[in-house]
N, C-alpha and C positions, 0 to 999 in steps of 0.2 A: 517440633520435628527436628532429627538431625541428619543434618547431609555429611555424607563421605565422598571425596574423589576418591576415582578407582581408572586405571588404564583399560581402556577396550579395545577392539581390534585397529591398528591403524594408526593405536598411538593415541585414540582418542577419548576424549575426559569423559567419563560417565557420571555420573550422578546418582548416590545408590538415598534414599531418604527411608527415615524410617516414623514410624507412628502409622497414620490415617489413611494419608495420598503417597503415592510411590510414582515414581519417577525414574525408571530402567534405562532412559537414556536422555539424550540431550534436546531429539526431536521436539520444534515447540508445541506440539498438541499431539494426544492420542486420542485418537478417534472411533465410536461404537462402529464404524463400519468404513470399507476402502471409495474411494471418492476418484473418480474422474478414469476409471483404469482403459477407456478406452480413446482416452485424450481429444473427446468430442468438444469439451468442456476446453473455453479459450482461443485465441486469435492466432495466426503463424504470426511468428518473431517476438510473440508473448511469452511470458514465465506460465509453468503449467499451475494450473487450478488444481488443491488435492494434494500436492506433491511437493517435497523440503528436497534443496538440495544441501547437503554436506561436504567438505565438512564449516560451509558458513557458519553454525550454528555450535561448534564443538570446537574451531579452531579459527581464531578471529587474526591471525596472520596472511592465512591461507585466502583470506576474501579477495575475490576477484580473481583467482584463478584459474575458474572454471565458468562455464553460462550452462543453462539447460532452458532450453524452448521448445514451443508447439513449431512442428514444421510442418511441411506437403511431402516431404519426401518420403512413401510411405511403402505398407505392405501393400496391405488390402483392405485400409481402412480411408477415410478421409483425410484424418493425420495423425504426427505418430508425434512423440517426444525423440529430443535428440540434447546429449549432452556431451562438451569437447571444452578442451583443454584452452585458456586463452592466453596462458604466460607458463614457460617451466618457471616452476617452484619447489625447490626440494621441500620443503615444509606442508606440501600438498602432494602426498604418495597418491591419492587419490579421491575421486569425485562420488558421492552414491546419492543418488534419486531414489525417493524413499519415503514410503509412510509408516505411521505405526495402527494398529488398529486392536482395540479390546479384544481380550481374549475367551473371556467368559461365557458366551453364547455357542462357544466353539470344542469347547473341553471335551476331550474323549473323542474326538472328530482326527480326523487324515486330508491333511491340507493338498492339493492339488495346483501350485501355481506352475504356472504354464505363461509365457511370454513369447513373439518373434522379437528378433536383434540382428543387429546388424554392426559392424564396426570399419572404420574406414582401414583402408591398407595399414598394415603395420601396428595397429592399434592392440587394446587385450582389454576386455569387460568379463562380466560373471553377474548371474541374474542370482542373489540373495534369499535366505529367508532366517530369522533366526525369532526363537522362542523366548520370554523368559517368563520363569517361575515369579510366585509371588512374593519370593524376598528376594528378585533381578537377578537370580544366577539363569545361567542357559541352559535350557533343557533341551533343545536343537539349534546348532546351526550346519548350512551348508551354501557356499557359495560357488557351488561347479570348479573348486580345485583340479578335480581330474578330468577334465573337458572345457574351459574357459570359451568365450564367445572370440575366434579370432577370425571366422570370414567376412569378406566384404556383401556374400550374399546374406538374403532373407531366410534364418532358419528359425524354428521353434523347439525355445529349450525348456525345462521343465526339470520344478523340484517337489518332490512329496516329502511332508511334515508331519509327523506326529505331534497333535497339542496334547500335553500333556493334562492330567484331573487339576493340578495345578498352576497351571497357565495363568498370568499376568496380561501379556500383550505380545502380538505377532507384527517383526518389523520385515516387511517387503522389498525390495526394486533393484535397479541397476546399479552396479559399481565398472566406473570406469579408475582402471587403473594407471598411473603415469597420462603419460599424452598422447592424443589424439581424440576421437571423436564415435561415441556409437550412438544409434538409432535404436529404440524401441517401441512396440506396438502390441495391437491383441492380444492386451493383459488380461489373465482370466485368475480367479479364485474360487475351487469347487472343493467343498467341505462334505464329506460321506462319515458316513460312523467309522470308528475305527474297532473292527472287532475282536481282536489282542486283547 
């Protein structure tokens, strides 16, 4: 098998392999299905069950930058996940809470992710989603560019996906950008046909 670095959003190392097993990004596991999206799963002041924070895993300067925990401070659920800034570090533009999850069972489908956030004053997040093909190029991303998460209140934002016939793996979750601190909760993923 041969591995190429490749730059990804952020500055960050991708990992493109080719032969058998593929490897679209840096996350340590992709997984047949999403794990914990209502963050019942885990203790307050715990690391969440299910869920990679970056870019620990993609940029080994940037460690310690960031924390992400189960907290109480929530919507409407029991509790929510929450990730904030714990040193500026310019070599850390930003934090994303993220899984990855097989794409295969999903192909020809219209992805549905819908999350609430929240962010502390002054803050700026964006709820993610991006696609990739089976040789890792992207066939969707969108990270709420033109609407980013900046109130302090509880809203819920929402992104729709096309999976493509050739879909790889679908990467999900929060990016906090720069410093400060948002809150997320009542993560949903609803897969319908897509009839295009």
């Amino acid at each position: 098998m041969k591995l190429t670095l490749a730059l990804g959003i952020g500055g960050a190392v991708v990992l493109v392999a080719t032969g058998s097993a593929q490897l679209c990004r840096t996350s340590p596991e992709l997984r047949p299905a999403a794990q914990n999206l209502g963050f019942d799963a885990g203790a307050p002041g715990m690391p969440l069950p299910g869920w990679w924070l970056d870019p620990e895993s993609w940029l080994p300067a940037a460690r310690g930058a960031y924390a992400a925990e189960i907290t109480t401070s929530r919507n409407t659920s029991k509790q929510c996940a929450s990730v904030r800034s714990v040193r500026a570090d310019p070599s850390a533009p930003l934090a994303f809470l993220d899984q990855v999850i097989e794409a295969a069972a999903h192909r020809n489908t219209r992805l549905t992710l819908r999350a609430a956030a929240r962010v502390a004053p002054g803050s700026v997040a964006r709820l993610l989603v991006r696609v990739h093909r089976m040789d890792c190029s992207t066939s969707f991303f969108d990270n709420l560019g033109d609407h980013p998460i900046t109130t302090p209140s509880w809203s819920f934002y929402e992104i729709q996906a096309p999976i493509a016939r050739d879909a790889h793996d679908i990467e999900f979750g929060v990016q906090l950008i720069g410093q400060g601190a948002v809150w997320i909760d009542n993560v949903s993923m609803n897969f319908v046909e897509d009839g295009r």
